[in-house]
Structures are given as C-alpha cells and as structure tokens.
C-alpha positions in Angstrom: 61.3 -11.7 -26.5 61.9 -15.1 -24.5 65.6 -14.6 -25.5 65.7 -11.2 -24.5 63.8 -11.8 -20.9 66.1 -14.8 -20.2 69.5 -12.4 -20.6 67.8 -9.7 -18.9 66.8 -12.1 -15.7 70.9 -13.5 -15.5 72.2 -9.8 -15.9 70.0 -9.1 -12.4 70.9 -12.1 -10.7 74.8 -11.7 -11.6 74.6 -7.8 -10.3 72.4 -9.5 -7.2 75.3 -11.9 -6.6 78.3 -9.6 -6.8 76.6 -6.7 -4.5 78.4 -7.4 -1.8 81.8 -8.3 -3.0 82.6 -6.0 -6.1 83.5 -2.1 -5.0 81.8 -1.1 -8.7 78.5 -1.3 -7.0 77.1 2.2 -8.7 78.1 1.4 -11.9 76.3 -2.0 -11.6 73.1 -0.2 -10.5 73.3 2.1 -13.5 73.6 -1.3 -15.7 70.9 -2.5 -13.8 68.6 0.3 -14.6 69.4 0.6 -18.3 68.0 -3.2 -18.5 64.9 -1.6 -16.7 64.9 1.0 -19.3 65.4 -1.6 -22.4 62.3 -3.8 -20.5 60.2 -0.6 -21.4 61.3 -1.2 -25.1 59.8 -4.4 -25.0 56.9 -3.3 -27.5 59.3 -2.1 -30.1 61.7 -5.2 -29.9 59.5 -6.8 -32.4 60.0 -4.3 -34.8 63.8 -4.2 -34.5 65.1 -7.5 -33.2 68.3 -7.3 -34.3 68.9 -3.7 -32.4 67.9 -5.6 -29.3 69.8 -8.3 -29.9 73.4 -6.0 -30.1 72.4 -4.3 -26.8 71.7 -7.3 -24.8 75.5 -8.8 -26.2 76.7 -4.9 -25.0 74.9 -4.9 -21.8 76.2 -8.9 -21.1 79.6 -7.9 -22.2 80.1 -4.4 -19.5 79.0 -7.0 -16.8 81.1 -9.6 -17.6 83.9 -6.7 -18.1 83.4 -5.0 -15.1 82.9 -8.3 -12.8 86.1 -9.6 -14.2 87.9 -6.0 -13.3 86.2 -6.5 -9.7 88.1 -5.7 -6.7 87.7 -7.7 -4.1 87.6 -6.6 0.1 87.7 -9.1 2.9 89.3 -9.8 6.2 89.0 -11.5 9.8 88.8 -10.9 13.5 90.5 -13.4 15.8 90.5 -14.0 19.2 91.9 -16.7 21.2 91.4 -18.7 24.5 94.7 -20.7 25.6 95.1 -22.7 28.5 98.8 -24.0 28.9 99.8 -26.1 31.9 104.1 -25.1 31.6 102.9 -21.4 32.7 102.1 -21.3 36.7 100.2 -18.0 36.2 98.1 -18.8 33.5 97.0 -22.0 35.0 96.0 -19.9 38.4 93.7 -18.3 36.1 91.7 -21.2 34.5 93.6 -19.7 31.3 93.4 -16.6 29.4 91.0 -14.9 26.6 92.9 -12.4 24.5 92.7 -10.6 21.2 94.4 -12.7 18.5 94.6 -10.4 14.9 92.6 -7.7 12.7 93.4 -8.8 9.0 92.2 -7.0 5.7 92.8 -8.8 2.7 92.5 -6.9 -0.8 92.6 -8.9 -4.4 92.0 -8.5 -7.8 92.1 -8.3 -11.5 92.1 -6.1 -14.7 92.2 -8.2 -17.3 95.3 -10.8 -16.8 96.8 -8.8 -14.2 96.5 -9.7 -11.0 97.1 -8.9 -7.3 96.5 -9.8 -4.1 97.4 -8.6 -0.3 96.8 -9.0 3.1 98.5 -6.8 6.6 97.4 -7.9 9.9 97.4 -6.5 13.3 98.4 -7.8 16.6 98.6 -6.4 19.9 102.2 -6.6 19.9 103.2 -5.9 16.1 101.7 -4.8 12.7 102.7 -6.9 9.6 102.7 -7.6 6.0 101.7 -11.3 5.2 101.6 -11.3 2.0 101.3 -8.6 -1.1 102.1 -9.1 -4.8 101.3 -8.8 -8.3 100.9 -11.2 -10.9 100.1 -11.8 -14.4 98.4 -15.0 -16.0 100.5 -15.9 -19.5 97.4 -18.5 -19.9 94.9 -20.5 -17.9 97.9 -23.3 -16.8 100.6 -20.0 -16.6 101.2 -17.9 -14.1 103.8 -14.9 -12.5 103.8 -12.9 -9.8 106.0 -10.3 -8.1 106.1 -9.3 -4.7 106.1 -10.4 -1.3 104.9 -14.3 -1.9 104.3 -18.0 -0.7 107.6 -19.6 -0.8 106.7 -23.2 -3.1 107.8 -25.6 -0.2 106.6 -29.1 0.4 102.7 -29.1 1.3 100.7 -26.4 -0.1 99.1 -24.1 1.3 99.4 -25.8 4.6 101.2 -28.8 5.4 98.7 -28.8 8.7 95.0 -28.8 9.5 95.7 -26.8 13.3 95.9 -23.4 14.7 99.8 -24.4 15.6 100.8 -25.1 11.7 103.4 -28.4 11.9 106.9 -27.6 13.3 107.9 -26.9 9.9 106.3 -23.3 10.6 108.8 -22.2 13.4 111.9 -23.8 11.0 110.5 -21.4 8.4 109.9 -24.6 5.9 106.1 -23.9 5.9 104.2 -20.8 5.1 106.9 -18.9 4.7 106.9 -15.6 2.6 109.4 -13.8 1.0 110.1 -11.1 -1.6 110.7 -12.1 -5.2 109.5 -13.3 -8.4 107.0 -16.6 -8.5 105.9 -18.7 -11.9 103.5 -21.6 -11.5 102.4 -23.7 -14.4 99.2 -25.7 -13.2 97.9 -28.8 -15.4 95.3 -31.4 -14.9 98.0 -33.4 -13.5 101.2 -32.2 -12.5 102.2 -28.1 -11.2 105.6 -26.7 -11.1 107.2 -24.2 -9.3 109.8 -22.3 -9.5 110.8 -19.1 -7.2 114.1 -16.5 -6.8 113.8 -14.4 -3.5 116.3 -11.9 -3.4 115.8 -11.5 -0.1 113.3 -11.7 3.1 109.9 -9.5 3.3 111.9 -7.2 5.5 114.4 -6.3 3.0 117.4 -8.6 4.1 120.0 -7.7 6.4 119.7 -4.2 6.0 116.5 -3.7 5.2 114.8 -0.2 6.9 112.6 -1.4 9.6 111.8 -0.8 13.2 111.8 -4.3 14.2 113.6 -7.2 12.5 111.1 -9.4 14.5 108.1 -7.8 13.6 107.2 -10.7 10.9 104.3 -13.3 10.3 107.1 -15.8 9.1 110.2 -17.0 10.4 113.5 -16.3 9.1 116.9 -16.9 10.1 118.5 -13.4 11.2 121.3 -14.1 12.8 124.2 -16.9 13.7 123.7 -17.7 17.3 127.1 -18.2 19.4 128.7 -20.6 22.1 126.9 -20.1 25.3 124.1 -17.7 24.0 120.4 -17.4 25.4 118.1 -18.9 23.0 116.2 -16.1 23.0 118.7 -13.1 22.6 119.3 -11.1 19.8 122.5 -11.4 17.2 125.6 -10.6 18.9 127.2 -7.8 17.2 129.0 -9.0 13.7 126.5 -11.9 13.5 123.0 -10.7 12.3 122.2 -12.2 9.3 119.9 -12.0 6.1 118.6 -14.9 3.5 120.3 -13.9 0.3 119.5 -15.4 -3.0 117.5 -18.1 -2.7 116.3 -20.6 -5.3 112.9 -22.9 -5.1 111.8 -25.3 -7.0 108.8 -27.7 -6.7 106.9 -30.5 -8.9 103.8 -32.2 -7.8 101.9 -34.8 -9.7 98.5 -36.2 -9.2 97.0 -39.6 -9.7 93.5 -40.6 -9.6 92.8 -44.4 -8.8 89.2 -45.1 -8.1 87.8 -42.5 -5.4 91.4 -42.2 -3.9 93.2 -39.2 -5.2 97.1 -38.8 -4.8 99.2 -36.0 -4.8 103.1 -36.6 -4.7 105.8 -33.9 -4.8 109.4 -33.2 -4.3 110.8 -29.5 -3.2 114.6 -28.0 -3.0 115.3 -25.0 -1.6 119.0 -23.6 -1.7 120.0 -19.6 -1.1 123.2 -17.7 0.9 123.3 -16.2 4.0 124.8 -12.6 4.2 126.3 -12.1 7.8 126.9 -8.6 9.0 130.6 -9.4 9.6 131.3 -10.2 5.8 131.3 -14.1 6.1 129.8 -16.3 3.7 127.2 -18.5 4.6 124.5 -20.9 3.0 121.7 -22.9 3.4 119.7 -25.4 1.5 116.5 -27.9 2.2 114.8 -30.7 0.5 111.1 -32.4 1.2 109.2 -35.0 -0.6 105.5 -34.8 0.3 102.3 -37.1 -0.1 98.5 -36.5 0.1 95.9 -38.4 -0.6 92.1 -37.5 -0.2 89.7 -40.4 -0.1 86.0 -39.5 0.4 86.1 -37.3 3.9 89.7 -38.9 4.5 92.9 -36.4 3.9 96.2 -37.8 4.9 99.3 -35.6 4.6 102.9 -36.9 5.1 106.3 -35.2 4.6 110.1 -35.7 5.3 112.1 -32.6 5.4 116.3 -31.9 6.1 117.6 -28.9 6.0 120.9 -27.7 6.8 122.7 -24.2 7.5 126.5 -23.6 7.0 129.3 -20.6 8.0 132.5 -20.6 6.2 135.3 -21.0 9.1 132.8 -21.7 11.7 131.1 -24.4 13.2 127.5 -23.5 13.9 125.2 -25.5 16.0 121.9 -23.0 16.2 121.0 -19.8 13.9 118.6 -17.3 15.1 115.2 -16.6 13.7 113.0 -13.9 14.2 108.8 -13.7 14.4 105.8 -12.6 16.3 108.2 -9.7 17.9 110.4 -12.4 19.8 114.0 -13.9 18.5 114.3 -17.6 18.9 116.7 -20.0 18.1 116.6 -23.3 15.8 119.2 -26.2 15.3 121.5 -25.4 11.9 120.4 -29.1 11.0 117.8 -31.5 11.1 115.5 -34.0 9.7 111.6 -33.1 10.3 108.5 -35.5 9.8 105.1 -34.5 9.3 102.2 -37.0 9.2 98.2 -35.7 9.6 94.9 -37.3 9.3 91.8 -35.6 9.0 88.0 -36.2 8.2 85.5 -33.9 7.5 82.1 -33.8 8.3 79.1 -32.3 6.8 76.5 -31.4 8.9 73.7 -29.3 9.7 73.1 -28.4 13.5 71.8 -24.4 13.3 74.7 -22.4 11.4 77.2 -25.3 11.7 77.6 -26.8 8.5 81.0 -28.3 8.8 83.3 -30.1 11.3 86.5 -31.4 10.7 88.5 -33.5 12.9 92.3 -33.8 12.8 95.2 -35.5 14.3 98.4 -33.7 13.4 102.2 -34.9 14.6 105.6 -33.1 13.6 109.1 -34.6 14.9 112.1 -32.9 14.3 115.2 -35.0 15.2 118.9 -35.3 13.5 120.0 -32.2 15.4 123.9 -31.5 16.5 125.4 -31.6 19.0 123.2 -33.4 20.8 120.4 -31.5 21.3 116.9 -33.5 22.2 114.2 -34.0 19.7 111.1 -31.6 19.1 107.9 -33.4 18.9 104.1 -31.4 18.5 100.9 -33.5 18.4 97.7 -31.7 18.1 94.6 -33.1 17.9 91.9 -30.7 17.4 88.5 -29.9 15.7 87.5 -26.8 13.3 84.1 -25.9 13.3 82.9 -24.1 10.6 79.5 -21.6 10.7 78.6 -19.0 8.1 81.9 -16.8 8.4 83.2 -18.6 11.8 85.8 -20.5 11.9 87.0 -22.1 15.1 89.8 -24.3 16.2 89.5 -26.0 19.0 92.9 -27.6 19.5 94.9 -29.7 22.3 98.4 -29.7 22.4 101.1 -32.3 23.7 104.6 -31.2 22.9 108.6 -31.3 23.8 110.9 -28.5 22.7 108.5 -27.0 20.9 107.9 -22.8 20.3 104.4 -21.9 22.1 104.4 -24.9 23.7 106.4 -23.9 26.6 110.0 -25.0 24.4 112.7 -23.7 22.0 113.7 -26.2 19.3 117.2 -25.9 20.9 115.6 -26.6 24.5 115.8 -29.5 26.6 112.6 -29.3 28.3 109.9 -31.6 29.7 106.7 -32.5 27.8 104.0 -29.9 27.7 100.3 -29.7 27.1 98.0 -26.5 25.6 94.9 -26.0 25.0 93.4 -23.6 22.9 90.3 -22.5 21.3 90.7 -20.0 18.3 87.3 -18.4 17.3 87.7 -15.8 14.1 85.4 -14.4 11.7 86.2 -14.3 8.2 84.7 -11.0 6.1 
C-alpha cells in the first residue's frame, strides 16, 4: 500500500509539472483521475496485490509515454531601446523605443524522432529561423533534416551580446541553412558534420518575395567596381551558396575546476552566379572556451575567403534584416569575450551577467580599413525576462553606423533589449 501511494503521489506531481508545457493536457487529466479511481481500490489492494501492482507499471508507463510524445509551445516578445550617436535624428530624440520581434517556437518528439521550429516577426519582414527534423540513432547520435544551425566555430553563440560578434554579419556565426546535420556527442569530444544544398531561401532561384527577408546572412550576389555598398546584384551577378560542406570537432578537458573546450571548423561550398560563372568559397576557425567558476572566456580566429573564376572580386553581397550589404571577399576575424555571472536575488532578479565582447576583422583587399565591435554590456535575467543592456564602440561595423567595406569614423550605441521568453 506504501508502494502503491508513493507511485500514485509521483504520477500527480509529473502531470502537475508538465501542465503547462505539454498540449496532452486532457489526456493527462483522465490519467489523473483513473489514479483517483484506483485510490478508491485501496481496500481491495490487499486482496489482489499483484493486479495493483500491473496497473500502477500501466499507469507509470502511459505517463512516461505520453510525456516523452509531448509537444512543446513557446516563444518571445522583444522590444528594443537604441540610442546611437552616428544618427543626428535619433540623437535629437534622446533615442528611440521600438518593437523588436514576435517569435513562436514549436519542438518535440515521438519516440526518436524529433523536431523543432521557430518563425519570427518583425516590423519590416517575416522569417523562418530555423525548422527541422531529426532522429536520435542513440543517446551520443544524432540527424536532422531541414533548415539548421550551420556547425561553425563557437556554438550556439560565439558572443554573450545583443549584437552577436562580427562573425554574425560575415555569416560565420549563427548562420542557418537547408540540409542534412549528424552530431555525435561524447563525454568528451562532439563532431559535426553538415551538407547544405543550399541557403533557407532556396538558392539562387529559390521562390521568394524578398531575397533579403532572412534572419541570417548569406552572400547573394558578387558586388562590382564602383558599386554602393548597399545596392542590390547588378544584373548577371546575383548569386546563391551551392553545395557546401562542414565539418567540426571539439574536445573537452577538465583540469581541476577549469573546464576547456577546444575545436577546429572548415567550411567549403560553390557559389552559383546567375550569369553561369563558377565560384567558391571556403573558411576555417579554431576556437577555445574555458569556464572557470562564474568566469567564461571565448576566443576564436577565423579566414575566410570568396573566389570568381576570371574575375577579381574585392566585396560580395549579402543579404538580411530586408537590407543588402556588402562584406570584403577575404579576411581574417578575431573574437575574444569575457564574461561572469552572477547569482543573485534582488525581487525577481535571479541572475546578472556581465560581459566584455571584442570582434576585429582585418586582412581585407584592397585596402579596405579594419572592422572592430566592442560591446560591453549586462543581461539581466527575471522569471521569463531577459534583458541586455549593451554599449557599443565600433568602426565599419553593420548597426553600428558602418559597412564592413566602409571607411568610416568610430561609433558608439547604446541599447537596451527587454524580451520575454514563453
């Protein structure tokens, strides 16, 4: 009877702790009230123990069954406060408060199978961010399918700010594209390797309203002698990434308290251009991170490098956030971030973490001046809110008053971010 009560009072408290996040709701309350009904069976369990016993594995079983099979809902609201001293207007103003992004994510199982998703909204454009499906061969293997995380130097982020590094805007960070993903995950080491056939949009062809509608960037064109850095392809010259190969190994040490994560990435694909010539592209990163108590430290070294057959190409055109922008068809990029986290407990503030993060991206042809982006910043963490509050000193540098192809001054930002996570 002991026995019996004990399963019975876990059963309750696993339906009371997946109310909120599995969509099986009604079928949990009915499990819930057939353990109400086998608690007025109580009397007869002593006659017929082992009868008991089978319904309470049954019972245990459907739960575990149908929270495993759970689908799971979620999202976030973001708005965002910027002050940016390279924009006269804005400045006039004491800055401006706008709406950042409606998200809803959706992921899940059944069984092995697996899948996950997430669109956002802007003001200005409606996106895919990520959506896939996947299957786990075992608890180190996985696969997926879709539109995914592209297995790139740091991961997830090779930041701790709002802004991402300057990776981001080169498309060597967070980047997403459609193909198929396996990840094999030890204790110690995790490989990738990744084929995307093409970008989320469907290459160079691919049917959509707006090639610049995207949360990532990707190159989308070759940009030409004496071009705006902010135009679109000239005729002949869009382009599409074609074919591209990832692979990634990461291995962890452990000495003491300090934990050490070291990795090496190569990425190599084509580029199709609209006018039938050949081009290609491939980068390479080696990464560090080490966590030491509250301390995180990220560092990584990045060159990439973009070629045209019979052409000598200085910049290539990328596309995101509904604006075309340019970046150098070479460089070397540095990334280096500190950050320490803070537990505490003022009201609903139970976290604060502090965070110095610099990019430089140098090596460039032709010339063209360095990129630099430090942001030093906080995130303040409260129930569902998250907030970044972020300043920003930065030279040739995309929201930061620059193009990575500019020559412009040195520019500061600040921003707040507030969002709340569902």
């Amino acid at each position: 009877m002991t026995r019996y009560t004990l399963a019975a009072s876990c059963i309750a408290l696993a339906l009371a702790a997946n109310a909120n996040a599995s969509p099986v709701e009604e079928e949990l309350k009915a499990l819930k009230a057939r353990i109400e009904q086998l608690e007025a069976q109580q009397q007869k369990a002593a006659e017929k123990p082992q009868q008991i016993e089978q319904v309470e594995v049954e019972v245990i079983e459907e739960v575990v069954e149908k929270k495993d099979n759970a689908v799971k809902f979620g999202g976030a609201v973001r708005v965002n406060y910027s002050y940016e001293d390279f924009d006269d207007d804005n400045a006039d103003r004491g800055g401006d408060f706008d709406f950042d992004l409606f998200r809803i994510d959706v992921s899940g199982n059944y069984g092995d199978l697996i899948y996950s998703a997430q669109y956002r909204w802007f003001e200005y454009m409606n996106v895919i961010q990520h959506a896939w499906i996947g299957y786990n061969f075992t608890e180190e293997q996985q696969g997926k399918l879709g539109v995914t995380q592209v297995p790139f130097g740091i991961l997830t982020y090779a930041s701790n700010n709002y802004f991402f590094s300057s990776n981001f805007y080169l498309g060597l960070e967070d980047d997403y594209d459609m193909g198929l993903n396996y990840t094999y995950s030890g204790d110690k080491n995790r490989f990738d390797f990744a084929f995307y056939k093409n970008d989320e949009q469907g290459g160079l062809d691919g049917y959509v309203s707006d090639r610049t509608d995207r949360y990532a960037y990707d190159v989308v064109g070759i940009r030409l002698d004496g071009e705006d850095a902010y135009a679109a392809p000239s005729d002949g010259y869009a382009a599409g990434e074609l074919n591209t190969f990832n692979v990634r190994y990461a291995h962890n040490f452990i000495f003491n308290e300090v934990a050490l994560e070291l990795g090496a990435s190569i990425q190599a694909g084509q580029l199709e251009i609209e006018n039938g010539t050949d081009g290609d592209n491939v980068a390479a990163a080696i990464h560090g991170v080490i966590n030491y108590d509250r301390w995180n430290v990220k560092l990584q070294m990045t060159d990439y490098k973009y070629d045209v057959d019979g052409m000598d190409v200085d910049r290539v055109v990328v596309a995101a956030y509904h604006f075309y922008d340019s970046i150098p068809a070479e460089a070397t990029t540095y990334v280096a971030n500190l950050a320490y986290s803070l537990p505490v407990n003022i009201g609903p503030i139970s976290n604060l973490t502090f965070y110095n993060d610099y990019s430089l991206v140098t090596d460039k042809p032709a010339a063209m001046e360095d990129t630099f982006m430090n942001v030093t910043g906080m995130a303040l963490t409260a129930g569902g809110l998250y907030t970044y509050f972020d300043f920003v000193v930065a030279e040739n540098q995309p929201f930061i008053g620059g193009t990575m192809v500019g020559d412009g001054d040195t520019n500061k930002r600040f921003n707040i971010n507030f969002g709340y996570y569902f």
